[in-house]
N, C-alpha and C positions, 0 to 999 in steps of 0.2 A: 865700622871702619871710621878713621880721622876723617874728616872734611873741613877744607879750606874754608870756611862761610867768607871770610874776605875776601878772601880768590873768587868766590861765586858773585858778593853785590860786588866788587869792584867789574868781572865781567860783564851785567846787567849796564852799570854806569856806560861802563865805553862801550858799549853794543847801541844803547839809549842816546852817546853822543851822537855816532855814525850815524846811526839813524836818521835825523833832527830833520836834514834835509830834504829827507824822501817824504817826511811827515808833513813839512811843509808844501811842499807841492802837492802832497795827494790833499789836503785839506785848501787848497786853492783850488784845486780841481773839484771840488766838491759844488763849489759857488758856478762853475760855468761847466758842466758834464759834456754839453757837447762838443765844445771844444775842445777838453782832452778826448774824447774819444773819436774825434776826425783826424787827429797829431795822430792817434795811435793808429788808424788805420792807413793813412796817408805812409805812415814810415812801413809798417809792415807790407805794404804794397810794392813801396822804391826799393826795400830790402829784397825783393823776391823776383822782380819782372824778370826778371834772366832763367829761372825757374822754368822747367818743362809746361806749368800749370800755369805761372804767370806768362808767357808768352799766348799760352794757349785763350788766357782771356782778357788780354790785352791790359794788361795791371799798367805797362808803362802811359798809357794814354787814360786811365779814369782816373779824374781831377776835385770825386766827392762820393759822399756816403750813395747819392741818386744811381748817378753814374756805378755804381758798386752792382750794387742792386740791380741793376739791368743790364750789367757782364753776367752776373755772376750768379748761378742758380743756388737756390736752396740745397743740400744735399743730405742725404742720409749716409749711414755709414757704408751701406752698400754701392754707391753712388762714387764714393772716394774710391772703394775699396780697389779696383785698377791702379789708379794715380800708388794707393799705399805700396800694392806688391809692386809694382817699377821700384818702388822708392828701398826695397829689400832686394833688387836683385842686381840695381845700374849704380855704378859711380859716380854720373852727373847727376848735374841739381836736378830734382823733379820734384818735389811740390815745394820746399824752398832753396833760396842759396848753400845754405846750413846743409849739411850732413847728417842725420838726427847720431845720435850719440849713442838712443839703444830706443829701441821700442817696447813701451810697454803697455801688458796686458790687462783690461777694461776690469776691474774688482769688482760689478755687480753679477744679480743671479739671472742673470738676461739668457734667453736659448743659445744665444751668440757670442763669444770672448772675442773681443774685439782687440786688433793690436793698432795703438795710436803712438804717432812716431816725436820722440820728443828730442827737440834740439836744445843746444844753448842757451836760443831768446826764447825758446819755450819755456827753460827750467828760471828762466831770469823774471820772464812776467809772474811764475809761480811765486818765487822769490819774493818780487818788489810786493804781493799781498800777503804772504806772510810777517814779511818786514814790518809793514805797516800795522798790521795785528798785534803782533807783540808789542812794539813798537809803544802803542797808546795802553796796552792790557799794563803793562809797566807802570805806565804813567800815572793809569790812576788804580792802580792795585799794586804798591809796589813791595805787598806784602813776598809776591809769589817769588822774589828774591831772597828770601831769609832763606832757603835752603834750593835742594836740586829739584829739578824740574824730570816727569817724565814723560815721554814724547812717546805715541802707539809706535811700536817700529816690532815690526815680527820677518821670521825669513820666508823667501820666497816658497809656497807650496807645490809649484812646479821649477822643474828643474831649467837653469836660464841654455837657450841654444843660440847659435849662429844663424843670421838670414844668411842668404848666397853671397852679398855681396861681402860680409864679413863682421855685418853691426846686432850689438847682440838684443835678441827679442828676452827682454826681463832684467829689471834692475834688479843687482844684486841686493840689494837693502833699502830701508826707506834712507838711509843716511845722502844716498844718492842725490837727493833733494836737495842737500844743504849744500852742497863742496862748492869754493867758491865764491860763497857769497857773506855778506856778513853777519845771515846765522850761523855760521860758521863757529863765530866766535863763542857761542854763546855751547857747543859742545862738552865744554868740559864742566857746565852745570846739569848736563846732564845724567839720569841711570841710564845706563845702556845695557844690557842682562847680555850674557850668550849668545850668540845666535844657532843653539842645539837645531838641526835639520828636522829632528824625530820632532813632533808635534807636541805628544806628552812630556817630555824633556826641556824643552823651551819653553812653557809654560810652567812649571816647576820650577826653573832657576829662571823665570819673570817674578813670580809668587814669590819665590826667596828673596829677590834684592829688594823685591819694594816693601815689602814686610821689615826688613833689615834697615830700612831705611826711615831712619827716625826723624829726619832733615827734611821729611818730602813734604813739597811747597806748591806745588801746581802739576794735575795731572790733564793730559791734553792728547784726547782719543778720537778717534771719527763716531765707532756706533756707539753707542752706552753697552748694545749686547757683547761685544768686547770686553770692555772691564765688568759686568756681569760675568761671563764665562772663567777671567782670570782670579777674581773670588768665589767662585763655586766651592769647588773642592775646600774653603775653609770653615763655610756655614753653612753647607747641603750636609751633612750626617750621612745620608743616604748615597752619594757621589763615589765613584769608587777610585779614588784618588785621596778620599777623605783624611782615611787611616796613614797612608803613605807621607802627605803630606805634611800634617801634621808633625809627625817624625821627623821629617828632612829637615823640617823648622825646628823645631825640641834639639836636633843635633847639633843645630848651625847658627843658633842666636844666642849674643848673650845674655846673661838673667835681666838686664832689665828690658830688652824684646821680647823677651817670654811672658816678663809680667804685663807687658800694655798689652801683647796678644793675647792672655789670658782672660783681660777683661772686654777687650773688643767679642772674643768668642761670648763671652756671659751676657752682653749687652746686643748683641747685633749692629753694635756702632763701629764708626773708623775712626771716632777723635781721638780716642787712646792711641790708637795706635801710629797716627799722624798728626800729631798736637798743631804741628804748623801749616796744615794742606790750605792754602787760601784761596783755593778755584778748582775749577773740576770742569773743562771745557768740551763738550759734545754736542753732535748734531741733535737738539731739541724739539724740533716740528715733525710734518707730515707722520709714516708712519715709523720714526723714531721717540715721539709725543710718550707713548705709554711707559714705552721701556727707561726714557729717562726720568721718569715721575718715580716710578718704583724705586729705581736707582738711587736717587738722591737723599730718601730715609735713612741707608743707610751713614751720608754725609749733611748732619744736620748744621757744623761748624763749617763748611766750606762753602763759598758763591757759585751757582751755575752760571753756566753761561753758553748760549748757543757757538755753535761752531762757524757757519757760514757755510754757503754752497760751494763745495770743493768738488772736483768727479777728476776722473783720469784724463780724462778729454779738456779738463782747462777748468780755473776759478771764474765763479759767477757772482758772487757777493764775499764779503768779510767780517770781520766780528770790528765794529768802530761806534764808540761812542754810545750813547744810550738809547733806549726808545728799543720797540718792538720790530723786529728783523734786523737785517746786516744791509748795509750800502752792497751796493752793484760795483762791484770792481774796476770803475771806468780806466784805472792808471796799468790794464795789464794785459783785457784783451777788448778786441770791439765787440760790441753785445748792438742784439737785434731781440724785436719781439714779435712771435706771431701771436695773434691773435684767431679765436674761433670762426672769426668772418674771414681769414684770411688776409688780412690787414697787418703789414709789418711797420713795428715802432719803432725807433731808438731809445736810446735810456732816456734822453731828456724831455721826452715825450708822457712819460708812464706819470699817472696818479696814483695816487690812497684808492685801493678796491679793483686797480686793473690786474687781469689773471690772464697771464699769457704761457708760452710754450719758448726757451731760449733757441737762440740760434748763435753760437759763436764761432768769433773767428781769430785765429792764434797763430803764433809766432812757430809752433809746430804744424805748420802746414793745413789744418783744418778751416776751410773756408767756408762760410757762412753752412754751416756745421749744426743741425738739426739733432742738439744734444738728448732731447727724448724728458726731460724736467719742466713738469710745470709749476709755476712761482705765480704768487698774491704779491701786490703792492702793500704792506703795511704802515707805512709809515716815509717820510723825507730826512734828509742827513744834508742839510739847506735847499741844495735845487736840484739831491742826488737821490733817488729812490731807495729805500730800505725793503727789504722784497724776505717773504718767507716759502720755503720749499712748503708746496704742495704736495707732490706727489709724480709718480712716471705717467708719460703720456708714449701711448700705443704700445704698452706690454701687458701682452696677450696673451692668452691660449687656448689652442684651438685642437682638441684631440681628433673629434671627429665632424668639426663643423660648427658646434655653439660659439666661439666666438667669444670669450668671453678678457674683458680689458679690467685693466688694473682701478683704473677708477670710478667705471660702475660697482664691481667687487668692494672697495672701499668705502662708498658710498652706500651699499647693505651692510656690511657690517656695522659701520658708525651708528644706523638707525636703530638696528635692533640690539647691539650687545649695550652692555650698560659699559659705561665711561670710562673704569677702572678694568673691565678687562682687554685683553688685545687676543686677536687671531690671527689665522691665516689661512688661503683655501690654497690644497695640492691637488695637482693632478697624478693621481693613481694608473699609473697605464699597464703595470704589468698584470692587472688581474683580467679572469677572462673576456669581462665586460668593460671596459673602462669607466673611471667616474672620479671624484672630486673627494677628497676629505678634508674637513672644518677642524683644524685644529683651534682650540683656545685654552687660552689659560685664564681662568677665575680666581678668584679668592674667595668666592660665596657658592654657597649650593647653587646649581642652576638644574633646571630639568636637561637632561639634554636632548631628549625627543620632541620637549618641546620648539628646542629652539633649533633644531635639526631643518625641523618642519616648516618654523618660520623661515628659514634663510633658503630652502629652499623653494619654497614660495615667491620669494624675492628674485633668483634667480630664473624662475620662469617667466617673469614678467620681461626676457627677453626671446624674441620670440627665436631666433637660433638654439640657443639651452631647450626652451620645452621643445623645437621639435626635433632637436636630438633625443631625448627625453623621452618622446611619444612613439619615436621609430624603434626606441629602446636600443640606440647605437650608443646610448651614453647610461648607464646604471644609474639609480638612485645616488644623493648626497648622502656621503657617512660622517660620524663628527667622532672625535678623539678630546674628552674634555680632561686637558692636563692640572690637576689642582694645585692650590696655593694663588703666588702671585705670579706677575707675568715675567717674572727671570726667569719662569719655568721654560716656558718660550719661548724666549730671548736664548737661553742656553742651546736650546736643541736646531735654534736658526745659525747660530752659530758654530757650532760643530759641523750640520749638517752643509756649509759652505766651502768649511773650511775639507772637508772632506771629499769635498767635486772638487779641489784645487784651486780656490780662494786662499788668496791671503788673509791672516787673521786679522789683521788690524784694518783691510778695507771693506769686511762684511757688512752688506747693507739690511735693512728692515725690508721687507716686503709684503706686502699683503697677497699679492697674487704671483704664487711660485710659478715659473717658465721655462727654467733651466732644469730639464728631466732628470741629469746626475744630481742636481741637488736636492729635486722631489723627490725623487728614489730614496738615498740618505734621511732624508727629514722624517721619511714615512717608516724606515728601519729602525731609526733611532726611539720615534715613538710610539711603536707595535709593544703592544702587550698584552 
């Protein structure tokens, strides 16, 4: 198809003007963290005391971050979860002034889907850090404007309903994010494919338009296993989408997308087939590290670049400037840190090596908000912390009493697999014993009894596991070793997410599956 390329940089331009000022400010804010982030909890406070919750903890009368803190408890999502259903069932304000606009549902593989209610300054603090991202990704890559940009957006997996009160539980699209504000503008550089409802369908005509698309300049997704799943069916042989696809491409491109797909299929590369792609932005740490390593072979012409901590429940860091991790988002919501001694920080508190657990609090109603992510100090952005996802703190699973949490789990595998592979342990429950299977995917022979043996070894060094173990209420570890590279893996987390009712584009990596429908699935998927 034509494309405007001047319609697209002149868009970038006046997107980059508007912008200017929010850049400036948040880069003032960088120099003095605490004090944007007392402005911002100071206004979220005034904004909400009328609020069922704000009255309840006297928001009109605390005059500082202390004072916050000693209204206002730490809380978990269960803790909220009263304040939320009010907040689906009554017309008046209850956890803020705001009205939330639609609630929506939590994208990871947690036991529990969680519904987090998002209002106006909710989607506006989303806003002002995406703004700022692009914002400076322009500035100094302003390659990613020679052609259209494409942005993860897939349709909702479940179907969106009404709460009682009338506000609907599930955004229709990710576009929802934008309206409004001035990425706005920036929509019509973008692909935007179909939003086919059937899974395989929408993925098919995703695969068609970005293939077709010879202009494509920047692609900008949450997991890497995401765009790993939506190139499967082009270079798995074995995929049963293979043949089909292929085809639907042979029918609908003209000769010269046949010829650069011809040569992308012969080579395993993407620069044939995207001569202009000038970045590739994904979550790069914790347990998304492997999947995006593997990933990026096949983009040897384009820049990675970490995504920043995003979750459904609010932004915690962004992609700004250089240096190892992403600044702390202080211009959007108020950030808190605990620490393992129980010790809570602010931002402008944190060093190089401090490893904490977030706590935020946002303009959607979630107050001092126990988001379950723990985050390393990497580096500063002047006197603002640069922080990299670790990993979940307290996802668990417990079938029959072992106990076992995501980051001891993480913590055995790292020691014993070698570098380049990635796993994951399931919980098995439908067989008659329950018990645990080790998936991995390698690229090298490995024994796998041998290392069956080891990891379970490892796992009885907790003493819940072995005497689950011992009473034989928990079966032996089985392991499932998927060969090749870790797209193997990556594929089958992804499907098998997207198939409990995950959206596609918000599937996360996980090492220790918790979500039963999606252990079930993962373990279907790869029985053989």
């Amino acid at each position: 198809m034509d494309v405007d390329q001047n319609g697209i940089r002149a868009a970038w331009r006046a997107f980059a003007v508007a912008a200017q000022p929010m850049l400036d400010t948040w880069q003032g804010a960088l120099e003095e963290p605490a004090v944007a982030q007392q402005r911002r909890l100071m206004k979220l406070l005034a904004d909400n005391s009328e609020s069922a919750f704000g009255r309840a903890h006297g928001f009109a009368r605390i005059s500082d971050p202390v004072q916050f803190r000693e209204r206002v408890p730490i809380h978990t999502y269960a803790d909220l979860l009263p304040w939320i259903e009010r907040a689906q069932r009554e017309t008046q304000p209850v956890l803020t002034a705001q009205s939330p606009r639609f609630f929506e549902r939590t994208s990871g593989n947690s036991a529990q889907q969680k519904l987090i209610p998002y209002t106006q300054t909710f989607l506006d603090e989303i806003q002002v850090a995406l703004t700022i991202w692009l914002a400076d990704l322009y500035r100094c890559l302003p390659a990613i404007a020679a052609g259209r940009a494409y942005w993860s957006m897939s349709p909702p997996m479940q179907p969106s309903v009404n709460a009682l009160n009338g506000i609907p539980i599930g955004s229709e699209s990710d576009l929802d994010y934008l309206g409004g504000s001035l990425l706005a503008g920036l929509a019509a550089t973008l692909i935007i494919p179909p939003f086919a409802q059937e899974a395989s369908a929408w993925r098919a005509q995703t695969l068609l338009a970005l293939v077709a698309a010879e202009d494509l300049s920047l692609i900008s997704v949450w997991s890497p296993t995401f765009l790993t799943s939506l190139l499967r069916p082009l270079f798995d042989v074995g995929d049963p989408a293979h043949v089909g696809i292929l085809a639907l491409l042979d029918a609908a491109l003209p000769p010269s997308r046949k010829s650069a797909l011809r040569q992308t299929l012969t080579t395993g590369m993407c620069d044939a087939l995207w001569p202009r792609l000038a970045a590739v932005s994904c979550w790069m740490d914790g347990p998304s590290r492997n999947f995006a390593t593997q990933l990026q072979a096949r983009f040897p012409h384009a820049l990675w670049l970490p995504k920043g901590l995003f979750a459904t429940e609010g932004v915690v860091s962004l992609p700004y400037g250089t240096g190892a991790g992403c600044p702390l988002a202080i211009e959007s919501h108020f950030l808190e840190f605990l620490f393992d001694d129980g010790s809570v920080h602010d931002a402008a508190s944190l060093r190089p090596g401090d490893s904490a657990q977030i706590i935020l609090t946002t303009g959607g109603g979630l107050y001092r908000y126990a988001l379950g992510d723990r985050v390393r100090v990497a580096a500063m952005s002047n006197c603002t912390p640069r922080i990299e996802f670790v990993g979940r703190s307290g996802v668990t699973s417990d079938l029959v009493g072992e106990k076992l949490d995501e980051d001891s789990v993480a913590s055995i595998l790292s020691s014993i697999l070698a570098s380049s592979d990635s796993a994951c342990l399931v919980p098995c429950v439908t067989a008659v014993r329950p018990h645990y299977v080790l998936l991995v995917a390698s690229g090298e022979h490995c024994n796998s009894e041998e290392l069956r043996c080891a990891v379970e070894r490892a796992l009885e060094g907790s003493f819940h596991y072995a005497h689950a173990r011992r009473l034989e209420q928990l079966g032996p570890l089985r392991i499932r070793v998927l060969t090749g590279s870790s797209a193997k893996l990556a594929d089958a987390l992804q499907q098998a997410a997207e198939q409990s009712g995950i959206r596609a584009g918000d599937v996360k990596p996980r090492v220790l599956i918790n979500r039963l429908t999606t252990a079930n699935a993962l373990l279907a998927l790869t029985d053989t």
